[in-house]
C-alpha positions in Angstrom: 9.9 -278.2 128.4 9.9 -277.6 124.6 6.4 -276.8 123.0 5.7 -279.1 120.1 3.3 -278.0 117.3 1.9 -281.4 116.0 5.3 -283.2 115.5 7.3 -280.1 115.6 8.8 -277.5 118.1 6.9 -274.6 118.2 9.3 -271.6 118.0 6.9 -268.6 118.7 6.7 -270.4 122.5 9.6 -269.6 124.9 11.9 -272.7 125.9 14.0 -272.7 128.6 16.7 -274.3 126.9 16.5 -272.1 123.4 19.6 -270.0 123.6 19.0 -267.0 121.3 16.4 -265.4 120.3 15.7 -264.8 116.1 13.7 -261.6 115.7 11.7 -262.4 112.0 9.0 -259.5 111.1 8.9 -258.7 114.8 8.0 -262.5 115.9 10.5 -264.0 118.3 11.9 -267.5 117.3 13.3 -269.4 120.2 15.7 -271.3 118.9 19.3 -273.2 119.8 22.7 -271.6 118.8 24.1 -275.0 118.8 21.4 -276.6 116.2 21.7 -273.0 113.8 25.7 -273.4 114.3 25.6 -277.7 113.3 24.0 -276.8 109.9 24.8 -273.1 108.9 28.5 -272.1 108.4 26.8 -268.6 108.9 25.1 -269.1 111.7 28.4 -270.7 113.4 30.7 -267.9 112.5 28.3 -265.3 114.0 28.1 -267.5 116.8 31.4 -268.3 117.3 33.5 -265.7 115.1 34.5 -262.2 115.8 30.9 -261.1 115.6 28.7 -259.0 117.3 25.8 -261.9 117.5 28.2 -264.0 119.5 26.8 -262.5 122.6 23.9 -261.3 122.2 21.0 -262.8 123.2 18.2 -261.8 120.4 19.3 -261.1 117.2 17.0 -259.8 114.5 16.7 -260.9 111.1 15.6 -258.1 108.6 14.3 -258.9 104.9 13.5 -262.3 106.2 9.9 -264.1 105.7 9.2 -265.0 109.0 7.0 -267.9 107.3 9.6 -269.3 105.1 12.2 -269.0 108.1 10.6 -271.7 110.3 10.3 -273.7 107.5 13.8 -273.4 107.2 14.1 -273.9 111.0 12.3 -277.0 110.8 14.4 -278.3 108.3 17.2 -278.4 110.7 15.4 -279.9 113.9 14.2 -282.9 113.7 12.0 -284.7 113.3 12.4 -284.0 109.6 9.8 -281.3 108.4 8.7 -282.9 104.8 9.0 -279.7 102.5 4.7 -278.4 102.0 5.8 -275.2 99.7 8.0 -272.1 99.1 10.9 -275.0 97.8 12.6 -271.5 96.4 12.6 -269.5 99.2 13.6 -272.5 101.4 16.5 -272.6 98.5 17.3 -269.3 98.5 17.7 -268.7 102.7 19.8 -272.2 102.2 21.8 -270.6 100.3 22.0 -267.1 101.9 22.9 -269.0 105.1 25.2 -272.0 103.3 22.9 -275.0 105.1 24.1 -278.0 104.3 21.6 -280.2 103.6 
């Protein structure tokens, strides 16, 4: 069953139907290859593409806010997440990982 956080999926609680694991300033992000791949051209070509992330099973992140990343993260699952601050860094990791939003 998925852990919701007010209106929100919780992603520091293990789901049983996230598929990979994020590792973000050592906190594990449960989280679905499917939703990352739908919005990030990035996130599909590791997923997808001739890359090492394709099967693994927790990947890490490095130089990455953990913070700023599941504000990113719930940008992409819905319910929509209204933007409450960091609009540049949200920007910027957009950008870094081409979301298309």
């Amino acid at each position: 069953m998925s852990v919701m956080e007010g209106d929100f999926l919780d992603f520091l609680v293990e789901d049983e139907l996230s598929s990979i694991t994020l590792v973000v300033e050592s906190q594990r992000l449960y989280v679905h290859r499917e939703v990352l791949a739908a919005w990030s051209p990035v996130f599909r070509a590791m997923f997808v593409g001739m890359f090492k992330e394709k099967d693994m099973k927790e990947v890490e992140l490095p130089e990455k806010k953990v913070e700023d990343f599941i504000e990113l993260l719930h940008c992409m699952y819905p319910p929509i997440h209204p933007i409450t601050g960091g609009l540049w860094l949200l920007i910027h990791y957009s950008v870094m990982f081409c979301v298309i939003t």
